[in-house]
Structures are given as structure tokens and as C-alpha cells.
C-alpha positions as CSV (number, residue, x, y, z in Angstrom):
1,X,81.1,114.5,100.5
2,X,82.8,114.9,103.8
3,X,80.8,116.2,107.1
4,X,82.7,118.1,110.1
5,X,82.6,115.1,112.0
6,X,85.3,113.6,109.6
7,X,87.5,117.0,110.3
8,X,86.9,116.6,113.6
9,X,88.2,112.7,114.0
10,X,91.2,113.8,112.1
11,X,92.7,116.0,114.9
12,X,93.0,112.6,117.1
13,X,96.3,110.8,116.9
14,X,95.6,107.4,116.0
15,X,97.6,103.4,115.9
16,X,97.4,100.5,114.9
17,X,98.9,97.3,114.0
18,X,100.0,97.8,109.9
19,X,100.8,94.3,109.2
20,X,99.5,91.1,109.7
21,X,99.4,89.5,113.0
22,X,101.1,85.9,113.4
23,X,105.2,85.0,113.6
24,X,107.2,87.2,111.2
25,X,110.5,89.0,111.4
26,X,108.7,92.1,111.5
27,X,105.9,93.9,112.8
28,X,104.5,97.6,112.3
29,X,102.8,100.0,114.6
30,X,102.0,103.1,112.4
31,X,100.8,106.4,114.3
32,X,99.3,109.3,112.3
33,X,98.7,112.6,113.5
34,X,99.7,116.1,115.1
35,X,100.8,114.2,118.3
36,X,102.5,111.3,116.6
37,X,105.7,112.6,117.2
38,X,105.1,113.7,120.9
39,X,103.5,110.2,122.4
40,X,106.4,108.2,120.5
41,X,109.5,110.4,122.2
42,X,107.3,109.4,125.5
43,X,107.7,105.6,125.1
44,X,110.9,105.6,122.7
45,X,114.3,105.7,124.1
46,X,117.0,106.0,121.1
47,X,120.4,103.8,121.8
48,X,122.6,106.6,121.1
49,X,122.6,110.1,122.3
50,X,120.0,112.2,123.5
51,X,118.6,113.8,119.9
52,X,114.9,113.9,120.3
53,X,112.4,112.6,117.2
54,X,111.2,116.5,117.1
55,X,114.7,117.6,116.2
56,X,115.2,114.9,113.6
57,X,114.4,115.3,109.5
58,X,111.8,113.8,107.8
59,X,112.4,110.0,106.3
60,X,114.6,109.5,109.0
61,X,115.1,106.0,110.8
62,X,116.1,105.8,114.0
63,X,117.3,102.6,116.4
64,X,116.1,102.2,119.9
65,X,114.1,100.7,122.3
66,X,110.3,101.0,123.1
67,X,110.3,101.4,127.2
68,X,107.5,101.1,129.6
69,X,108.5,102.8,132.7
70,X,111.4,101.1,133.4
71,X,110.4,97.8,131.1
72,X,111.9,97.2,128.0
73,X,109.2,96.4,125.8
74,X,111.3,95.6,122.5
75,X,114.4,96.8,120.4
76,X,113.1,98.9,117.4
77,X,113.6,101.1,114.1
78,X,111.4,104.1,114.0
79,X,111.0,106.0,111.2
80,X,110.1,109.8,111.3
81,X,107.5,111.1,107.9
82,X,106.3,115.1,108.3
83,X,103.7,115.9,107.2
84,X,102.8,116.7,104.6
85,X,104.7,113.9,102.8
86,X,103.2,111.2,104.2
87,X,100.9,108.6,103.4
88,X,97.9,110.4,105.5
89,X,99.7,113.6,105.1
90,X,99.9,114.1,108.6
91,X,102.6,113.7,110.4
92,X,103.1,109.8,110.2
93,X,106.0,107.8,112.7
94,X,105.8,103.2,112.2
95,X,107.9,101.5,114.7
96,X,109.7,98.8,113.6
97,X,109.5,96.0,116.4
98,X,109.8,92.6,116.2
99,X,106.7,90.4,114.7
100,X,104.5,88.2,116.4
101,X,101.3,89.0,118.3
102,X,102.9,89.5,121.4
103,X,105.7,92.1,120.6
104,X,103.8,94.2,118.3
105,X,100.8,94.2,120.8
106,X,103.0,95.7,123.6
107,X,104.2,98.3,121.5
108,X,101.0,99.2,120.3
109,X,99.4,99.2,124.2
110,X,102.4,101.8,125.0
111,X,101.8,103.9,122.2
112,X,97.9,104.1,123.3
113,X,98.3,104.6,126.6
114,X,100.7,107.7,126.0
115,X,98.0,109.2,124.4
116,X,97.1,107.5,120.7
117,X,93.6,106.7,119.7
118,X,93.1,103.1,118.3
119,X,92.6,103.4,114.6
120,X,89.4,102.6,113.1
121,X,89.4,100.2,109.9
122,X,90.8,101.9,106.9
123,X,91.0,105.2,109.1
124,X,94.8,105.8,107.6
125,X,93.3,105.7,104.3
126,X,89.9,107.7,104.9
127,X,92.3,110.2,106.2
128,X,94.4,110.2,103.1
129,X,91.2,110.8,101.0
130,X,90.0,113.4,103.7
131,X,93.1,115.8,103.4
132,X,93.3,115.1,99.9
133,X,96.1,113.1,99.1
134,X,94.5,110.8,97.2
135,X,90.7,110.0,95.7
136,X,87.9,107.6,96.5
137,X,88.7,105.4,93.7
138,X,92.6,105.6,94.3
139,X,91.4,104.4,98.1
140,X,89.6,101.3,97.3
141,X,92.4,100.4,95.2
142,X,94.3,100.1,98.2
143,X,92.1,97.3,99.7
144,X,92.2,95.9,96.8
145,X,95.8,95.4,96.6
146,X,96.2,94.0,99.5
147,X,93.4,91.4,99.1
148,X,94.6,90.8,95.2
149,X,94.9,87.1,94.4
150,X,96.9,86.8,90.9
151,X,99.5,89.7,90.0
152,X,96.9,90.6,86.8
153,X,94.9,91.8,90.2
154,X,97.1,92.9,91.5
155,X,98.8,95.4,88.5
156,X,94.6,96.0,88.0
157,X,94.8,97.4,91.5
158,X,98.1,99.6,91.1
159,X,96.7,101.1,87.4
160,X,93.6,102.7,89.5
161,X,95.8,103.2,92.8
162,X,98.1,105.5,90.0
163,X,95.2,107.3,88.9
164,X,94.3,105.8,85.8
165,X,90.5,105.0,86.5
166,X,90.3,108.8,88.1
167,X,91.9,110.1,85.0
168,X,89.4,108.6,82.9
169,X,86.4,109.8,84.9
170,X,87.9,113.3,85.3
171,X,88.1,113.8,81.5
172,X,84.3,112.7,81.2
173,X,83.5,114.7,84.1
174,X,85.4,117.7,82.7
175,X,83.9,117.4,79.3
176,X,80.7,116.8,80.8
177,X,80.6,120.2,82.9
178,X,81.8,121.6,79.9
179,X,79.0,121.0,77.8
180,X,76.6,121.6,80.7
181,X,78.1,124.9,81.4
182,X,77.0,125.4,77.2
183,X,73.6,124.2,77.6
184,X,72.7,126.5,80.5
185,X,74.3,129.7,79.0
186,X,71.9,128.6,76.0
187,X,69.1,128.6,78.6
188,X,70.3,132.3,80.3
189,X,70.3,134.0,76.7
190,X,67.7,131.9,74.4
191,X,65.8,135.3,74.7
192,X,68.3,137.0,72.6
193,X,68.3,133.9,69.9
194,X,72.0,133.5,70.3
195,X,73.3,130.1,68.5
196,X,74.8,129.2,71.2
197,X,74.7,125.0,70.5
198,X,73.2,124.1,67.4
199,X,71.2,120.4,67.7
200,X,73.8,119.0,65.7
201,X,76.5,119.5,68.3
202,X,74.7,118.9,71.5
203,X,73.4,115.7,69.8
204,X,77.7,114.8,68.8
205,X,78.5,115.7,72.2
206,X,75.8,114.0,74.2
207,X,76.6,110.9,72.2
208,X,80.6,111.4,72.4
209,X,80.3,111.4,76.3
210,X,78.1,108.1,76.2
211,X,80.4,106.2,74.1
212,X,83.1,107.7,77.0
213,X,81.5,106.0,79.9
214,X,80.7,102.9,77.5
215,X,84.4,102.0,76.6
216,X,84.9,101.8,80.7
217,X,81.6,99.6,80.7
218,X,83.1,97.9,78.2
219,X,85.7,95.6,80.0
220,X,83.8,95.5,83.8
221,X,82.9,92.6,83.2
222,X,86.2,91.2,83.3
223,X,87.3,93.5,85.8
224,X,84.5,92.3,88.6
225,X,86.7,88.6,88.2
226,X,89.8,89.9,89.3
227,X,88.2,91.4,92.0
228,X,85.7,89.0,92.9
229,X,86.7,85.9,91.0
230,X,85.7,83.7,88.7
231,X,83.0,81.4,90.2
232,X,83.3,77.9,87.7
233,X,81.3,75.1,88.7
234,X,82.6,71.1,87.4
235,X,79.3,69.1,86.4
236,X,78.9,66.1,84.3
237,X,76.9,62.9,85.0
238,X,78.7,60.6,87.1
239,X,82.3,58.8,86.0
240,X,83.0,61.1,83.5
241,X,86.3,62.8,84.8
242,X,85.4,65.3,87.0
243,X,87.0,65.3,89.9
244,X,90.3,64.2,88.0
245,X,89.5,67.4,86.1
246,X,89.7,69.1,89.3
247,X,92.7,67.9,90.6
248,X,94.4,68.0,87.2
249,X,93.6,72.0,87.4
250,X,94.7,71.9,91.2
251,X,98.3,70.2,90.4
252,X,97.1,67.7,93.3
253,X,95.0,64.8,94.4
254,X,92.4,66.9,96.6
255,X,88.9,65.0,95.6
256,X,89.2,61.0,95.9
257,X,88.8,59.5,92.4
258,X,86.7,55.8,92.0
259,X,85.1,54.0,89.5
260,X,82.2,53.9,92.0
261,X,79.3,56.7,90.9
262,X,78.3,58.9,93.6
263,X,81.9,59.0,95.1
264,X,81.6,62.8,95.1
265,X,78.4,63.9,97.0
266,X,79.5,67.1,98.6
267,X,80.7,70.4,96.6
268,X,84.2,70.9,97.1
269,X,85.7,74.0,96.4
270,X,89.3,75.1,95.8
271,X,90.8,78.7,94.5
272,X,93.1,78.5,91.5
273,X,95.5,80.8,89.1
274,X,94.7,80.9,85.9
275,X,96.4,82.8,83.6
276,X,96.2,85.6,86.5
277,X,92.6,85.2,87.0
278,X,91.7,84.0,90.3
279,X,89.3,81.0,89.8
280,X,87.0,79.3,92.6
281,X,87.0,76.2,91.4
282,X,84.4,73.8,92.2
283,X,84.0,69.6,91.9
284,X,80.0,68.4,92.4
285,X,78.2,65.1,92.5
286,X,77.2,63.3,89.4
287,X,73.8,64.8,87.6
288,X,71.9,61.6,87.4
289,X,68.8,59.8,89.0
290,X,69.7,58.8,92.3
291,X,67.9,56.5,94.7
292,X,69.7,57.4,98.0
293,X,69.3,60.7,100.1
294,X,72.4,61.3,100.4
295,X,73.0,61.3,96.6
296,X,70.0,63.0,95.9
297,X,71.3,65.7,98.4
298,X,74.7,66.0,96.4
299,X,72.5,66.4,93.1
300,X,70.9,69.5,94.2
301,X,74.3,71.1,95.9
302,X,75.4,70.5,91.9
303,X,72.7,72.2,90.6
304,X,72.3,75.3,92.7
305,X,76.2,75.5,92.7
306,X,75.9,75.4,89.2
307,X,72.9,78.2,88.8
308,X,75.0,80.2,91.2
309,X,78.4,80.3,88.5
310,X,79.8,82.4,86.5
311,X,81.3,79.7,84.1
312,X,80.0,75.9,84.1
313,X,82.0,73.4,83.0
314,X,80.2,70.4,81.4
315,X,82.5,67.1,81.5
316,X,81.3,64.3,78.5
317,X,83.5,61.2,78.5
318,X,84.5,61.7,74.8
319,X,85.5,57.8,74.7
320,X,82.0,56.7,74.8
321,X,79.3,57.0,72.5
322,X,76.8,59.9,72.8
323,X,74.9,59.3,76.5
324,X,71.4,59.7,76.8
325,X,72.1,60.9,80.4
326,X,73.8,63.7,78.4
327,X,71.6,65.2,76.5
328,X,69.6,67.1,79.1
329,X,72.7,68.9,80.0
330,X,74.0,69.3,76.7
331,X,70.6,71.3,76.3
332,X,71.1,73.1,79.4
333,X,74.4,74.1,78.3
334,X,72.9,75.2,74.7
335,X,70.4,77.5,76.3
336,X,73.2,79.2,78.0
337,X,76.0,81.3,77.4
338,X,78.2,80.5,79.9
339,X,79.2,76.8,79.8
340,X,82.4,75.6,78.2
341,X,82.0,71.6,76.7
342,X,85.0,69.4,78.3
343,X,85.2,66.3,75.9
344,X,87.4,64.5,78.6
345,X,89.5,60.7,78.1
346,X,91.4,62.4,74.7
347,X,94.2,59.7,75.5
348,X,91.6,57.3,74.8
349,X,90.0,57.1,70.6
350,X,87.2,59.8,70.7
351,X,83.8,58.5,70.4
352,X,82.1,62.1,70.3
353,X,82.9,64.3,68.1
354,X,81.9,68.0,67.7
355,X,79.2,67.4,65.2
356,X,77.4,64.9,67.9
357,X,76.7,68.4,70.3
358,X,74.3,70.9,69.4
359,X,75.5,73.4,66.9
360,X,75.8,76.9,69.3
361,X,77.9,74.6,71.5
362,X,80.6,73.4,69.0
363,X,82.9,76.4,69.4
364,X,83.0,76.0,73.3
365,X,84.4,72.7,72.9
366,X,87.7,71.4,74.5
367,X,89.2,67.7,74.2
368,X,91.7,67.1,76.8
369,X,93.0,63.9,79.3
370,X,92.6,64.7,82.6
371,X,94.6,61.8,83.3
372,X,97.8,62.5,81.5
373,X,97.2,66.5,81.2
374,X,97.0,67.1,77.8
375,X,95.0,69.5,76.8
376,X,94.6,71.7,79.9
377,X,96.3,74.4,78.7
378,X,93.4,74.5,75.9
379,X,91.0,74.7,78.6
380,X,93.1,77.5,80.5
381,X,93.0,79.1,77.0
382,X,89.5,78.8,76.4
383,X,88.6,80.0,80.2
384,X,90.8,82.9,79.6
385,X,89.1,84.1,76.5
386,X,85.9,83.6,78.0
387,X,86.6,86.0,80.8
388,X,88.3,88.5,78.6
389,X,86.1,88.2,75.7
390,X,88.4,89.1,72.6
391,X,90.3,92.1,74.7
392,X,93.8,92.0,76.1
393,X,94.2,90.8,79.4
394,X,96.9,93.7,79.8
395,X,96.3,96.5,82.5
396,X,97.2,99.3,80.0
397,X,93.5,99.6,79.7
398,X,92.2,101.3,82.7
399,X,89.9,98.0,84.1
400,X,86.5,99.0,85.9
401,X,86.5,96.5,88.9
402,X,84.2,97.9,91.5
403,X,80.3,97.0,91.5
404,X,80.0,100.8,92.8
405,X,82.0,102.2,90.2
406,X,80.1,100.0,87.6
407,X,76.8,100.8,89.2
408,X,77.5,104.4,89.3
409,X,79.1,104.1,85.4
410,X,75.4,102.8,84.0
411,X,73.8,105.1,86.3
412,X,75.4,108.2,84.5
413,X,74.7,106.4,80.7
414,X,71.0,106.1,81.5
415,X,71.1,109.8,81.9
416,X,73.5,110.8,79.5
417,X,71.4,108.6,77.0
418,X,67.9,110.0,78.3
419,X,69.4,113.6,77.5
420,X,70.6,112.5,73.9
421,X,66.8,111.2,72.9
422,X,65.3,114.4,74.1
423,X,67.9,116.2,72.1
424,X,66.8,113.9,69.0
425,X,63.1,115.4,69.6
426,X,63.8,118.8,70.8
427,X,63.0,118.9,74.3
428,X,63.5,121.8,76.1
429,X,67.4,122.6,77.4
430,X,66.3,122.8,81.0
431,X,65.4,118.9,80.7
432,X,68.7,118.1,78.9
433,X,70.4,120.2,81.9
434,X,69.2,118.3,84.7
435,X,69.9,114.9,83.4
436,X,73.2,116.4,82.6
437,X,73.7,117.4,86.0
438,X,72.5,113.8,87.5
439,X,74.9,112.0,84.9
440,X,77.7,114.8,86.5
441,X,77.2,113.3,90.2
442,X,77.0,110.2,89.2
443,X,80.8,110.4,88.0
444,X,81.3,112.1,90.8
445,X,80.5,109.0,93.0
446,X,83.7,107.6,91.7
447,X,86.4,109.4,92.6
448,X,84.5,110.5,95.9
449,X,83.3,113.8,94.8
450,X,79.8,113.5,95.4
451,X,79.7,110.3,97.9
452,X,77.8,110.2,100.7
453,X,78.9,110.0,104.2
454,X,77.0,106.5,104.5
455,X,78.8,105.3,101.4
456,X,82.1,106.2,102.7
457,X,81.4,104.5,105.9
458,X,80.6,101.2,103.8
459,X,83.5,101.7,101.9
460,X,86.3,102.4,104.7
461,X,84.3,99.2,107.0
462,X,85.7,96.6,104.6
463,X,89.5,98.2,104.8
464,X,91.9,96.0,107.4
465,X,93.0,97.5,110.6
466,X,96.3,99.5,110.1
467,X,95.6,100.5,106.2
């Protein structure tokens, strides 16, 4: 849901700075709109001949130099894109210039002060889903391409940047309006007792568009961690392996490892690749009694780290006989369903065995040496199924991995499911209408057809300058 401010904003020219700012062979300053074209010929002088970027094709590249009344500001490429096959699908022109803060800055002054409006955050996008080029969900994908961490995220990102989450929710949507568009010519003509949908098949239909939005539901889970990542927490009483654990996962020495309990007292964190799921990793102090402050301080970092997770991995030296100081976590870890066992020291004879844990705990058991590495890949194994939960980690799926899509996805069940039990017990059709109609806009949210303005503000605000 667009207002006439948004049509109004899209008239300006804007610029901005496309990639990231630092040293780099290149930099780009992208310009979109109906002046583009104009306030570039003001600042660019090409190297050979007079041609002007008005008289030139679209896709065209061009070499030359970005001038400042008589200053040369920097040798450039600029490439010509009419509308409307563009990425805003306005007239588009990027300037090639050299990287670094300093050149790209320059050019981007010039352009502005010829007559371009900085660009907002995410404004080349917004304007993109404005004029129709592309969909809310196709948008966000965008932003999260570029801030992907593992190529699984990344390929996530470019099956709902092709359409492939839109698709899905158009089909619902479609079928959805379909039977809604049933329903209410039931409503128009009951008078002339016309069959028009028997309870039978509003009740398959009803329930056929709930299992729709619940095969999406199915796998958001999993598709929150690519986006978000996976939030695993390292605890264990003190000595057992844990920060060599963590720098065994790391490939490096990044936490100091002693025979001394309490070394670690801080959380330290690190972000990992496993099996394309980005992982924040994090090493805490020793669960134990502890008669310092500074311990004790450590302990409760552990524990709130630990609350906080997403995954918990609980480290028991599996050379050592059952610890009392165990059991309390072992129970914690029972109570829960998302802590993994690490029996760790495996190079050394195994004291523990998988009948010494409680029983709902002896499938989530991996023995491994954090010392020599084996067994790792068990643990990358087990982490990976975890997370994926008996699906394929393959993108042909289409993967819900935006809160607001997920939000919006269980908003449109609860009505969708509301509508099928007062089907089940006859309630009027006018009922069944209007939660059909909620469950309609609630879809909508996804792709952008019903979204508010405030919404869209939220969702452009968190885009990077240039995109």
C-alpha cells in the first residue's frame, strides 16, 4: 500500500555511493531518475568525440572523465540503462570511478551538486517495488543477499529474489480469492437455494489452503538461521574441553586453553560456517560453585548466554567417570530440546558411556577429541540436522526466512483455521467471508500488496545506502 508521497519522491533524481566504501579498484555512483541522464552530461566529459549520453543506446558504456569546472575529478566508465530496463526502471546511469572514499566521494558531490538528490537507504529498491518491477518479498531478498553469510544464505536469498516465495503466496492468495469470491456469491443468492458450495467442499478447500500456508511454515524455522543465525552456546563444568572445542570449530587458537579452572570468565563469541549455516559460536566460563566475584560473574554471563541460544552445547569429559557436578546440567539439558551432549577426550578410553545419560538425551550424543579433531564432523553433522530437522538443506524448497513473512504466514492460518471450524458447525457464510478476507490481506503483507506505509518505511530503513 503505497501513498502519493511515494509517487511524488520518485520524480526526484537521486545518488548514491553503490558499493562499499574503503580501498578497492572500484567504486559506484548510481543515479536514477528522469534527470539522470541530464546532470551526468553536466559533470561528464567523454575522451573521444563530442556524442552526448542523450544520443547514446541503452546498456551502453562509455570512457571519460568526471570534471568540476575546470578540475578533473577522476577517469571513469559510465554506463547508460533507459528506462524501463533498469533496475528501478527509471532511467538508471553508475559511474565507474576509481574506489576509495575519496574518489567516489568527489564524484558523488558533483553529481549532487548538478542537481541529484542524495538517495535515501534502500530508496533504489523502494523505487523498484514502487513502479513495479519487482515485489516486497523479492525486495527484502535483496538486503538479504548482500548481508548473506554462507552461500546456503545466500542461494536462500536468490530463490525468493527469483520469485519463488511470491509464487507460492500468489497461488494461495489466488486460490484463496477464488474460493472467497464462491462463498460470497453463496451469500448474494442463498435466497434462491442455489448449491452453490456444498459443506463438503468449503470444508476440503478451507483445509487444502491451511495445509498451503503450513508447508511454508513448515521449514521457517530453518530459514530464520540463515537469516539470523544460529545462536549455539559452549557450557560444561570447568576443564572439560570447552574452549578447545571452540577453537577446534574455529580452525584456530582464539580462547587461551589451561589446566587452571576458571581460565575462561568472559563469553567469547566468534561466527562460524557450518555446513552453510552461519553459526555464532560462543565459549563461557565453567558452571560450577565459585568463590571469587569475578568467577561468579563469568557463571552468570554462561547461564544467561545459554538461556538466550538457540542450540546449547553441553561438554562432559567422556574420560572420567560420571561427575556429580554433571548431573545438574545433564538434567537441564533433559528438560530441553535444544542441547546436543559432547562426550569430549574420545582419543582418551571412554569412561561415559551413553547408557550413563538420561534416556531422551542418548540420541543427541556426540564423542569426539577436540584435541586431535576427530569427530567434529559428527558434531557438524549432528548441528546440521538439528537445524534442518529431517528436510533437505537444498534451496529447491522455497525457504520462509523473514520474521514478517512468518508472522504474517501464522496470522493468515489462525484465520483460515477459525473459518474451517465454523464451517465444521455451520456458521453463517458471512463469518467464513470475513476471516477469509483477513487470511487474504494477510498474504498480501508478503509480497507488499497490502503493507502499510509504516511497514515499508521499517523495511526500506534497514537496506544500505546505494541499494
Amino acid at each position: 500500500m503505497t501513498s502519493a508521497g511515494d509517487f511524488l519522491a520518485i520524480d526526484d533524481t537521486i545518488a548514491a555511493i553503490s558499493t562499499s566504501l574503503g580501498r578497492g579498484g572500484i567504486a559506484i555512483v548510481r543515479l536514477s531518475g528522469a534527470e539522470a541522464l541530464a546532470i551526468v552530461e553536466g559533470v561528464f566529459r567523454p575522451a573521444h568525440g563530442n556524442r552526448d549520453l542523450a544520443s547514446l543506446p541503452t546498456h551502453t558504456l562509455v570512457y571519460g572523465h568526471i570534471v568540476d569546472g575546470g578540475e578533473v575529478l577522476d577517469e571513469v566508465l559510465v554506463t547508460v540503462m533507459r528506462a524501463p530496463r533498469t533496475y528501478t526502471r527509471q532511467d538508471v546511469v553508475e559511474i565507474n570511478c576509481h574506489g576509495g572514499a575519496v574518489a567516489a566521494r568527489r564524484v558523488l558531490d558533483a553529481v549532487l551538486r548538478a542537481g541529484a538528490r542524495l538517495a535515501e537507504p534502500g530508496e533504489f529498491t523502494r523505487r523498484a517495488f514502487v513502479l513495479g518491477r519487482i515485489d516486497l518479498a523479492q525486495a527484502e531478498a535483496v538486503a538479504d543477499l548482500v548481508s548473506a553469510r554462507t552461500e546456503v544464505a545466500a542461494a536462500a536469498a536468490m530463490s525468493q529474489l527469483a520469485g519463488h516465495l511470491s509464487a507460492r503466496v500468489d497461488r494461495l492468495r489466488a486460490d484463496l480469492i477464488d474460493l472467497l469470491a464462491c462463498v460470497e456469491a453463496a451469500i448474494d443468492f442463498s435466497a434462491d437455494c442455489l448449491d452453490l458450495l456444498s459443506p463438503a467442499d468449503l470444508a476440503a478447500r478451507l483445509a487444502s489452503l491451511a495445509e498451503g500456508v503450513d508447508s511454508l511454515l513448515a521449514r521457517s524455522r530453518a530459514g530464520a538461521v540463515l537469516r539470523e543465525g544460529l545462536r549455539v552456546t559452549i557450557v560444561g563444568r570447568p576443564n572439560v574441553g570447552k574452549s578447545s572445542l571452540m577453537n577446534a570449530l574455529l580452525g584456530h587458537n582464539r580462547v587461551i586453553v589451561t589446566a587452571m579452572p576458571g581460565t575462561t570468565r568472559d563469553v567469547v563469541e566468534e561466527t562460524i560456517d557450518v555446513r552453510g549455516i552461519p553459526v555464532l559460536l560462543a565459549d563461557t566460563a565453567g558452571l560450577r560453585d565459585v568463590d571469587t566475584e569475578a568467577e561468579r560473574l563469568g557463571v552468570e554471563m554462561a547461564r544467561r548466554r545459554a538461556a538466550g541460544s538457540d542450540l546449547v552445547l553441553l561438554v562432559i569429559d567422556g574420560s572420567e567417570p560420571p561427575h556429580h557436578d554433571d548431573e545438574p546440567l545433564l538434567a537441564d539439558a533433559a528438560a530441553s530440546a535444544r542441547t546436543l551432549v559432547v562426550l569430549n577426550k574420545a582419543d582418551l578410553p571412554l569412561a561415559v558411556l551413553r547408557h550413563d545419560l538420561p534416556t531422551c538425551l542418548r540420541d543427541e550424543v556426540v564423542a569426539l577429541s577436540a584435541k586431535t579433531g576427530a569427530g567434529l564432523e559428527d558434531l557438524e553433522t549432528a548441528i546440521e540436522a538439528w537445524v534442518w530437522q529431517g528436510n533437505s538443506a537444498s534451496c529447491e524448497e522455497v525457504l520462509v526466512t523473514n520474521i514478517r513473512h512468518r508472522q504474517a504466514l501464522e496470522e493468515a492460518r489462525a484465520f483460515l483455521c477459525t473459518a474451517c471450524q465454523a464451517a465444521d458447525v455451520g456458521v453463517s457464510e458471512e463469518f467464513i467471508a470475513h476471516h477469509l478476507h483477513a487470511a487474504r490481506r494477510a498474504l498480501g503483507l508478503i509480497v507488499g500488496e497490502t503493507t502499510p506505509e509504516d511497514i515499508l518505511d521499517a523495511v526500506f530503513a534497514r537496506f544500505c545506502l546505494g541499494k
